[in-house]
C-alpha positions as CSV (number, residue, x, y, z in Angstrom):
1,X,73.3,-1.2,85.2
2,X,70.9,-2.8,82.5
3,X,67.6,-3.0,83.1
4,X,64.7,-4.8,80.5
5,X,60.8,-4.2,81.0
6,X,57.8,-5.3,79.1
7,X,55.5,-2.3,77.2
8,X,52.7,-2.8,76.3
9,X,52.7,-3.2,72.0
10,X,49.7,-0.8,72.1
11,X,52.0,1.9,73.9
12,X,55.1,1.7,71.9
13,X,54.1,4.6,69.3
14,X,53.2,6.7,72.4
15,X,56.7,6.1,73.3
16,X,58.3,8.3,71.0
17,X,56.4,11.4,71.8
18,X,56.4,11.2,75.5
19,X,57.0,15.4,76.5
20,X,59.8,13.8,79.6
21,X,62.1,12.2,76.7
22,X,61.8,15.6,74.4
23,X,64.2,17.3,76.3
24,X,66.7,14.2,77.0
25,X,67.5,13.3,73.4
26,X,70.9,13.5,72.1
27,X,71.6,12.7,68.5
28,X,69.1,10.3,65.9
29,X,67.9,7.3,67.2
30,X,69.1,4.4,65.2
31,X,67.0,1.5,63.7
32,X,67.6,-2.0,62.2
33,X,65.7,-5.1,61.7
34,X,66.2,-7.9,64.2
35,X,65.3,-11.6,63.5
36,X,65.9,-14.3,66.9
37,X,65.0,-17.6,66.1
38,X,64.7,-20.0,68.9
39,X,65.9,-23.5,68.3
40,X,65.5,-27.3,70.2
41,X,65.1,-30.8,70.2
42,X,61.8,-32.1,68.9
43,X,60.9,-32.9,72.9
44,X,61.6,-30.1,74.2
45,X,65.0,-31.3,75.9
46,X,66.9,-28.0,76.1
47,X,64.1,-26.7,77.0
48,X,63.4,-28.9,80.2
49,X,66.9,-27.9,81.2
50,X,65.9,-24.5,81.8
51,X,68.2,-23.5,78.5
52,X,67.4,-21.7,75.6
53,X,68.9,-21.8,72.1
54,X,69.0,-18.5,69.9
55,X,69.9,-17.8,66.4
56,X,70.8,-14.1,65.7
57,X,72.8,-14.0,62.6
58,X,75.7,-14.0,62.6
59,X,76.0,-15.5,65.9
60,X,73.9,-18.6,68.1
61,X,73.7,-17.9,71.8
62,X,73.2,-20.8,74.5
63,X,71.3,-18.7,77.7
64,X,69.4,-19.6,80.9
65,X,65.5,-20.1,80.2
66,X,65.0,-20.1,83.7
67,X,67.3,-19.5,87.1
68,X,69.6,-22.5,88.1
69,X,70.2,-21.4,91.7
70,X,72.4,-18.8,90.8
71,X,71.6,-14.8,91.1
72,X,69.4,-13.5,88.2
73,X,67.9,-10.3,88.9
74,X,64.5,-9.5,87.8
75,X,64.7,-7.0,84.8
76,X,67.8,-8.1,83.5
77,X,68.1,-10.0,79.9
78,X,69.0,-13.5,80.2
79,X,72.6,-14.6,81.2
80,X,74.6,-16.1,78.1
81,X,76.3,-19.3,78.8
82,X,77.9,-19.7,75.4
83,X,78.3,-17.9,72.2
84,X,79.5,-19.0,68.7
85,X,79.4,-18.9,64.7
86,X,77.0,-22.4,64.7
87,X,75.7,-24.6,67.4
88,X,79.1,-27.1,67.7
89,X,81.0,-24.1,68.9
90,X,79.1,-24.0,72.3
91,X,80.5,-26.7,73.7
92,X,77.3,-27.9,75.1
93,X,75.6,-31.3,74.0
94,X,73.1,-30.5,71.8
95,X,69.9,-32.4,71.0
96,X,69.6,-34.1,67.7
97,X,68.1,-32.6,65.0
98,X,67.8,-29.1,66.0
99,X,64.2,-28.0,64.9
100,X,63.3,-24.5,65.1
101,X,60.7,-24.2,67.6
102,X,59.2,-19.9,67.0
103,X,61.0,-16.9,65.6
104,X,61.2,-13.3,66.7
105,X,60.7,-10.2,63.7
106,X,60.5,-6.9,64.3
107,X,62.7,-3.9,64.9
108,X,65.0,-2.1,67.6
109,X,65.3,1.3,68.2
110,X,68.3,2.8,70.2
111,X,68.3,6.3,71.6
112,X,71.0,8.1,73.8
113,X,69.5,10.0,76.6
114,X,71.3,12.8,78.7
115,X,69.3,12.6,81.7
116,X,70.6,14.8,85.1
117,X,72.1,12.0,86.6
118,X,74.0,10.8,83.4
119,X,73.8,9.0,80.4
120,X,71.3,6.0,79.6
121,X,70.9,4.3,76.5
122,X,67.5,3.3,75.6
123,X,66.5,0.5,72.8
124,X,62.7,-0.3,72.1
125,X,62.1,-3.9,71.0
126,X,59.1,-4.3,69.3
127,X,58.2,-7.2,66.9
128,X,55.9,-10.5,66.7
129,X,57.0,-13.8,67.9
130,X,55.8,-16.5,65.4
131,X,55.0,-20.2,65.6
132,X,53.4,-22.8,63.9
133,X,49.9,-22.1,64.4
134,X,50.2,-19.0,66.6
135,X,51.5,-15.0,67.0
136,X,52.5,-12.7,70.0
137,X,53.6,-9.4,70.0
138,X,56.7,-8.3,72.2
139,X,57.4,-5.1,73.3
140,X,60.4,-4.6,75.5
141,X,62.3,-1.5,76.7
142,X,66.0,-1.7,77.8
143,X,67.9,1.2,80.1
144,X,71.9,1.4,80.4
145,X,73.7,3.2,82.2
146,X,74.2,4.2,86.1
147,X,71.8,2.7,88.9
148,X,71.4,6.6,89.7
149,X,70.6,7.6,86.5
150,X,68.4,4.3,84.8
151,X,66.4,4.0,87.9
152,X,64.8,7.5,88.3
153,X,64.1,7.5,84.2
154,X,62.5,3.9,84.7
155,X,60.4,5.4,87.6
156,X,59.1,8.3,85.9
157,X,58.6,5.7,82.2
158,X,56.1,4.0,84.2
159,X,54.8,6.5,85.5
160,X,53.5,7.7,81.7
161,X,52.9,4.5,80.3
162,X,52.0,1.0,81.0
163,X,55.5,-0.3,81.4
164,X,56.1,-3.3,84.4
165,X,59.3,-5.9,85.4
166,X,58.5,-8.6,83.0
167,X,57.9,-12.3,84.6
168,X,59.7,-14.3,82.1
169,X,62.7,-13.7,79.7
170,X,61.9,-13.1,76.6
171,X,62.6,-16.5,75.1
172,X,60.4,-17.6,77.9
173,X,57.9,-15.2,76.6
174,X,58.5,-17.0,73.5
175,X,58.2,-20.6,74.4
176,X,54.8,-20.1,76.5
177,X,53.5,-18.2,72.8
178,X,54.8,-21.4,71.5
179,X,53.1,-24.2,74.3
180,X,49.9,-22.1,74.8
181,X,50.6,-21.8,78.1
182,X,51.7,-19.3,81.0
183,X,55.9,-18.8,81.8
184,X,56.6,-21.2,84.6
185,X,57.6,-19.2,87.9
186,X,61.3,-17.9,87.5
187,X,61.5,-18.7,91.7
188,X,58.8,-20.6,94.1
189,X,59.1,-20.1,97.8
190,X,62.0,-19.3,100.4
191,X,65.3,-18.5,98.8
192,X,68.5,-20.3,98.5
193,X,71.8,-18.4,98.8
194,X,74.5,-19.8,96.8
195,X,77.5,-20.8,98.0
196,X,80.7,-18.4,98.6
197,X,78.2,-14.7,98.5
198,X,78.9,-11.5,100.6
199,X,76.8,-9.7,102.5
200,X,75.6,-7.6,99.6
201,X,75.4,-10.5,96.7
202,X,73.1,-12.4,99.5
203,X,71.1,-9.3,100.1
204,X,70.6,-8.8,96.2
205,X,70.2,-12.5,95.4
206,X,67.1,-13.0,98.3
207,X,65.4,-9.6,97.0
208,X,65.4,-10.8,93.3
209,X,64.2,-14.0,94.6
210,X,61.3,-12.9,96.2
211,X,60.4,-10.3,93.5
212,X,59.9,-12.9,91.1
213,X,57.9,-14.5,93.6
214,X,55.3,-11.1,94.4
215,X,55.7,-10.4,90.3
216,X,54.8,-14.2,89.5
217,X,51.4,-14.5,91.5
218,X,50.6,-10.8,90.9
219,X,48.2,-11.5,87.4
220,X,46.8,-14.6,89.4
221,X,46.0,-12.8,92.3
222,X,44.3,-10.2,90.3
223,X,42.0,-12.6,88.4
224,X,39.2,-14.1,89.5
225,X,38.6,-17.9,89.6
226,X,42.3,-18.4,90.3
227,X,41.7,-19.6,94.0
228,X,43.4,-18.1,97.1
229,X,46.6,-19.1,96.7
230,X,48.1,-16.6,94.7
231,X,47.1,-14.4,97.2
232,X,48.8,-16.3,100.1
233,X,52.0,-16.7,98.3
234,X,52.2,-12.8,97.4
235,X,51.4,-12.1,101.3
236,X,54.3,-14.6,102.1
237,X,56.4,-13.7,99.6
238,X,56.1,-9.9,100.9
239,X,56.3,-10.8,104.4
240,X,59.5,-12.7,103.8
241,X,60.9,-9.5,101.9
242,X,60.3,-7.8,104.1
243,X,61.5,-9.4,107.1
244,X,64.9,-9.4,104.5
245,X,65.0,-5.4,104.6
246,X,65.1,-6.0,108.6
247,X,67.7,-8.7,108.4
248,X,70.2,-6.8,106.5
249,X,69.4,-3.8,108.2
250,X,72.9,-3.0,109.7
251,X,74.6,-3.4,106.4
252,X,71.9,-1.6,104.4
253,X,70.2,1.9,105.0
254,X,69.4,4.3,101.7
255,X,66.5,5.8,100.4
256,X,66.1,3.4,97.8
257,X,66.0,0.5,100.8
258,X,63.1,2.6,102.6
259,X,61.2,3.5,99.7
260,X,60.9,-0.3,98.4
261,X,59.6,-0.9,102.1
262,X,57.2,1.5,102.3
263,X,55.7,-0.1,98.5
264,X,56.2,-3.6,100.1
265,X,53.8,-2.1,103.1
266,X,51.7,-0.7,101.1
267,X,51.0,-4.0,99.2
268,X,50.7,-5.9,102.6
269,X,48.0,-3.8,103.3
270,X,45.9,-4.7,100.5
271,X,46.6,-8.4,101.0
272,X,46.1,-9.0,104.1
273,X,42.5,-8.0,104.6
274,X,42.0,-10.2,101.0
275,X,43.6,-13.3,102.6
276,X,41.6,-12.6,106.0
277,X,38.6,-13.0,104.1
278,X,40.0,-16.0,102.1
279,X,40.6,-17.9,105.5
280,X,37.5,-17.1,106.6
281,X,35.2,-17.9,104.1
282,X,36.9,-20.4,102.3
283,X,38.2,-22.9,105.4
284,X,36.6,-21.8,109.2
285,X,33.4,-20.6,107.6
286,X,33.1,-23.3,105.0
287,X,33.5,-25.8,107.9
288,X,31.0,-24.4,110.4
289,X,28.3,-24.2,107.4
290,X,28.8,-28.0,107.0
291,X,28.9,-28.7,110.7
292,X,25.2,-26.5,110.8
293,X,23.7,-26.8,107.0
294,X,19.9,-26.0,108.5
295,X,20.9,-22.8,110.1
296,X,19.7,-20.2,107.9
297,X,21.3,-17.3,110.2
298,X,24.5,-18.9,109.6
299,X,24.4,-19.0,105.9
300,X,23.5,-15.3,105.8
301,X,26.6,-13.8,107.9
302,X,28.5,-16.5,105.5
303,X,26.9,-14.4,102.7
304,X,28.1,-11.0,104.1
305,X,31.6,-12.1,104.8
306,X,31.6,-13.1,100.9
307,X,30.9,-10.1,99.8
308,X,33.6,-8.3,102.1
309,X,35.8,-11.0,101.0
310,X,35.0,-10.0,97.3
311,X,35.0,-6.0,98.4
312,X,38.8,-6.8,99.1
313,X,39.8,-8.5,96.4
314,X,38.3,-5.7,94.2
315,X,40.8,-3.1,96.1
316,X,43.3,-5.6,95.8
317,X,42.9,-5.9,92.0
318,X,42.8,-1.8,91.6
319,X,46.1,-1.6,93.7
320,X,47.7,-4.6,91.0
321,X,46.7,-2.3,87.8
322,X,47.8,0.7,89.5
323,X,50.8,3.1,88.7
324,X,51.9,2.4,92.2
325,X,52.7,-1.5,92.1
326,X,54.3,-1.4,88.5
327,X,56.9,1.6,90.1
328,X,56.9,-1.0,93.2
329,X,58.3,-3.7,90.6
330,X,61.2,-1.3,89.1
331,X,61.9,-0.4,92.5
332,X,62.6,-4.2,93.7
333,X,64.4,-4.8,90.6
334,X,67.0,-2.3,91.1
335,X,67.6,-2.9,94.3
336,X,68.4,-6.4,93.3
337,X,70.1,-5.0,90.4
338,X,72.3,-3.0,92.1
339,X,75.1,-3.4,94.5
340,X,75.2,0.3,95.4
341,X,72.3,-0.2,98.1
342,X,75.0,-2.1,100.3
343,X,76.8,-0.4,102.7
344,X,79.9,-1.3,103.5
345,X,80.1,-4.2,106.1
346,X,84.0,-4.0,106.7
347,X,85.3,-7.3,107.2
348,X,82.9,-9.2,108.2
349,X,81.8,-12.3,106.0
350,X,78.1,-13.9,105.6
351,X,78.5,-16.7,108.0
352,X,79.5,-14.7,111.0
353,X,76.9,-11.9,109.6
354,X,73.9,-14.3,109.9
355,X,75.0,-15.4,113.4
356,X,74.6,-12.4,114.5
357,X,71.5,-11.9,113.3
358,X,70.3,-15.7,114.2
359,X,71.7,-14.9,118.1
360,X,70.2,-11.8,118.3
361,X,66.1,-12.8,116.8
362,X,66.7,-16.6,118.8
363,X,67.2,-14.2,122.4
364,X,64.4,-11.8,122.1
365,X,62.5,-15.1,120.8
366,X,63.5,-16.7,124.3
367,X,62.4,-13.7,126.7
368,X,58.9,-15.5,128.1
369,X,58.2,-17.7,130.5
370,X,58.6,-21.3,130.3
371,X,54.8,-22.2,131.1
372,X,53.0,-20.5,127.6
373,X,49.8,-21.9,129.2
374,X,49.7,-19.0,131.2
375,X,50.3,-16.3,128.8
376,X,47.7,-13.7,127.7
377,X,46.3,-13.5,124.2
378,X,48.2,-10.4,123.1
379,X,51.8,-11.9,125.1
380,X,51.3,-15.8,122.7
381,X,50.6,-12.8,119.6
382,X,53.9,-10.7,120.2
383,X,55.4,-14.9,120.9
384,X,54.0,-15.8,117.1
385,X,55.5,-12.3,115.5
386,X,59.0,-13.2,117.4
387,X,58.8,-16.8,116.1
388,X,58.1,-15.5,112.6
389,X,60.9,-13.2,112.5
390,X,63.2,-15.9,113.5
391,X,61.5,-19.1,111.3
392,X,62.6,-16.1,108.0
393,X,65.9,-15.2,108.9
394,X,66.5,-19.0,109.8
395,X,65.1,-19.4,106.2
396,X,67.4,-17.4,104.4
397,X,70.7,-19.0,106.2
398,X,69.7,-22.3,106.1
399,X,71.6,-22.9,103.0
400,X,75.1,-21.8,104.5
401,X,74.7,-24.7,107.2
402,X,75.0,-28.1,106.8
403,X,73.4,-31.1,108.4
404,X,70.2,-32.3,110.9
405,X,70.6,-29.3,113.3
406,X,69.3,-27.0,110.8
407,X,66.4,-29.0,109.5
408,X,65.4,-30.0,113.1
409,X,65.6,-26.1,114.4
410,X,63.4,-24.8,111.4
411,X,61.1,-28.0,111.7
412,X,60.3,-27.5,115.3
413,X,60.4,-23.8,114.9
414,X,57.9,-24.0,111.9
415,X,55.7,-26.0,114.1
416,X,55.6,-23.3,117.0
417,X,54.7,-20.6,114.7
418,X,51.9,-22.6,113.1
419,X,50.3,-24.0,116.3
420,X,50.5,-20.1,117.7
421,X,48.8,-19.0,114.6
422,X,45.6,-21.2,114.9
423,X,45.0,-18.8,117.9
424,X,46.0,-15.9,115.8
425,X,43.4,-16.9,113.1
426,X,41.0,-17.4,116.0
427,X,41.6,-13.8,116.7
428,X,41.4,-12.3,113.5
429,X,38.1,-14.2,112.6
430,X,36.3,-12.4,115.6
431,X,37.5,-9.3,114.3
432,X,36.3,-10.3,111.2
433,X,32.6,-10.7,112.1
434,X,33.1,-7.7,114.8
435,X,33.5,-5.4,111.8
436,X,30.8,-6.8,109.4
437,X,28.0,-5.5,111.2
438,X,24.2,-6.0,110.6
439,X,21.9,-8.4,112.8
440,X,24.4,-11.4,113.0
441,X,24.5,-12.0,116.9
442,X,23.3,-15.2,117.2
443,X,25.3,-16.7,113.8
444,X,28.5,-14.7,115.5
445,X,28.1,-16.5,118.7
446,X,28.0,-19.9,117.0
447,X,30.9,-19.1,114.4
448,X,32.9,-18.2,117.7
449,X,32.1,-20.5,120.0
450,X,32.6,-23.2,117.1
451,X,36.3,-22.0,116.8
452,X,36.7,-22.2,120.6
453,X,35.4,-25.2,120.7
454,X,37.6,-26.3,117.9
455,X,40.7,-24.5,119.7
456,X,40.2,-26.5,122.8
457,X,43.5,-27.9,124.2
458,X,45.2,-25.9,121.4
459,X,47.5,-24.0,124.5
460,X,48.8,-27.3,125.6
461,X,50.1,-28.1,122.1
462,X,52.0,-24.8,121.8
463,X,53.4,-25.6,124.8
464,X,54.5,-28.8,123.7
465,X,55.6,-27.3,120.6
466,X,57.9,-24.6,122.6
467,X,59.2,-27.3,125.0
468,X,60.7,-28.9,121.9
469,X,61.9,-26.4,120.2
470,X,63.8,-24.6,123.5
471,X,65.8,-28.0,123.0
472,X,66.4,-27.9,119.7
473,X,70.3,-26.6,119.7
474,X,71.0,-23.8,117.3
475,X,72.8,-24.3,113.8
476,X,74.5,-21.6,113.8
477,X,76.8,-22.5,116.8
């Protein structure tokens, strides 16, 4: 297993003398100069193809800048497409004139470590990246050797100094120093299994998927003026994972599995009171202070719920920075990383593994009544949660089905969900102002009785919603 992760420049001397690596050392670490120089047209071209060009002397490199669709783990270097002594050997149009676009200098340092679980080879990157008119420093630490061995060191690495999953590789690290501007996501959204995967390359492929995802939005979420959508698309992206860890759970069932889960829960906890407040303040109570812009009571429980809302992202932001969420990223990484995680799922292939799964989330979906206008608040809830569990699973399979039935079962089943969830976010707003306290009884009844007011005939559209989507056939078969 090989696994790459960004240091901090500041922290690389403090490297060498950590007292956990004293003890682990076998032999002199080794040392040599390293020069990359990254090469492309003069617009960008290889570039916008998601490819990189490298110049290492003796050898030129053609590698992914970016994922194509295939299965790119987070924490692993970038995969190599083509190798060779100069650029025509790559067999790979090339733009005319190459122009050298930054350059990498600095140094490597490679130590073998004898750790209780075996061998891992360590090499510490450490060097400036160089443009035209601009300089970065890169710092990156790579660990070979067994999943059992490279994953506890990595844990306890972290733990000592500030060392995270990087978000970009680093000739994406490279090209941003170069454009000024922030790596573009490595993955956005649901993930897409490629074609001909087992059980276990599925299981690995959506886990690194959605870690790039959490790992992505993580600095946005943590910075202020970046909006609430970094936060939403961490909470979805965490939800989704891990609704994974429940899909897969008959094939999967270590410690490694469990203790990514209980990080994943931890950071749900910490979004999900930060996104509340988002909703909240940003879209129900933003609309009822337009609808009433005289009432003064109004404008001072919008005042407390903006300082809860900011109360939570502060937690938030601590819980980002901590020890805990960096350890969270190694954690994802190596499950993603590794194959070991799978058990063994005998004979039985993907497709009729996910319509198993499909069957099973669709029946305990279908267990109500027909007539959902006569459901109780907490029975539509427990509805929603079912609907959700299915609308991810669905999500993840999609891919291995063709044709309309699959896009008309996740449309209509996205549209249930969402119509239950306006009386979900009618729920959690009342909470919401229940729990801010303070003399805000008359500005509560008119924030509530606004959103019931607003909810009105919302039970008859679910219903419509469901009727539609009990017709919708399933994809699966």
């Amino acid at each position: 297993m090989e696994l790459e992760l960004g240091l901090r420049p500041d922290d690389a001397p403090r490297l060498r003398r950590l007292r956990l690596l004293a003890p682990l050392r076998s032999g002199r670490p080794r040392s040599h100069g390293v020069r990359i120089v990254w090469h492309d047209g003069p617009d960008r071209a290889l570039a916008r193809q998601g490819l990189a060009l490298a110049e290492q002397r003796p050898v030129w490199r053609l590698e992914r800048l970016l994922p194509d669709g295939q299965t790119w783990s987070p924490g692993t270097r970038a995969p190599v497409l083509a190798t060779g002594h100069d650029p025509s050997a790559l067999g790979q149009a090339l733009p005319e004139p190459l122009v050298p676009v930054a350059a990498l200098i600095g140094r490597t340092t490679s130590l073998c470590l004898n750790t209780e679980r075996g061998p891992v080879g360590m090499t510490l990157l450490n060097g400036t990246v160089r443009a035209v008119t601009s300089e970065h420093q890169v710092c990156r630490i790579g660990l070979e050797g067994a999943p059992e061995a490279v994953q506890p060191l990595a844990l306890a690495l972290a733990g000592e100094i500030w060392l995270a999953v990087p978000c970009a590789s680093l000739a994406a690290e490279a090209a941003a120093a170069v454009s000024g501007a922030e790596p573009p996501p490595r993955h956005e959204g649901a993930a897409e299994l490629p074609a001909g995967v087992s059980v276990a390359e599925a299981f690995a492929h959506v886990v690194g998927h959605l870690t790039d995802v959490i790992l992505y939005f993580a600095p946005k979420a943590a910075r202020a003026g970046d909006g609430p959508e970094p936060v939403h698309q961490m909470r979805v992206a965490v939800r989704r994972l891990r609704s994974v860890i429940k899909v897969f759970g008959s094939a999967i069932d270590t410690p490694d599995v469990a203790a990514a889960d209980r990080g994943l829960k931890a950071l749900g906890a910490r979004l999900a009171p930060a996104r509340d407040w988002d909703v909240f303040v940003t879209e129900t109570g933003a609309l009822v202070a337009e609808t009433f812009p005289a009432e003064q009571r109004v404008r001072h429980l919008l005042g407390a719920a903006e300082r809860r809302q900011r109360a939570c992202h502060r937690e938030l932001r601590s819980f980002l920075d901590s020890v805990e969420f960096r350890r969270l990223g190694v954690e994802l990484a190596c499950l993603s990383g590794s194959r070991q995680v799978v058990a063994d799922a005998g004979e039985t292939d993907l497709l009729t593994f996910a319509a198993g799964v499909l069957h099973k989330r669709l029946g305990k979906l279908s267990q109500v009544e027909d007539d959902l206008t006569t459901l109780e608040p907490g029975a539509l809830h427990a509805l929603r949660l079912r609907a959700k569990q299915l609308r991810y699973a669905a999500e993840i399979f999609a891919p291995l089905y063709s044709g309309k039935a699959t896009h008309r079962f996740i449309h209509r089943l996205s549209r249930l969900q969402d119509r239950l969830g306006t009386l979900n976010d009618a729920a959690v707003a009342s909470d919401l102002i229940a729990g801010l306290g303070g003399n805000h009884a008359f500005a509560s009844g008119l924030v509530l009785g606004f959103i019931g007011a607003h909810n009105s005939g919302k039970r008859e559209r679910i219903a419509e919603a469901w009727h539609k989507f009990r017709q919708a056939v399933p994809f699966w078969g």
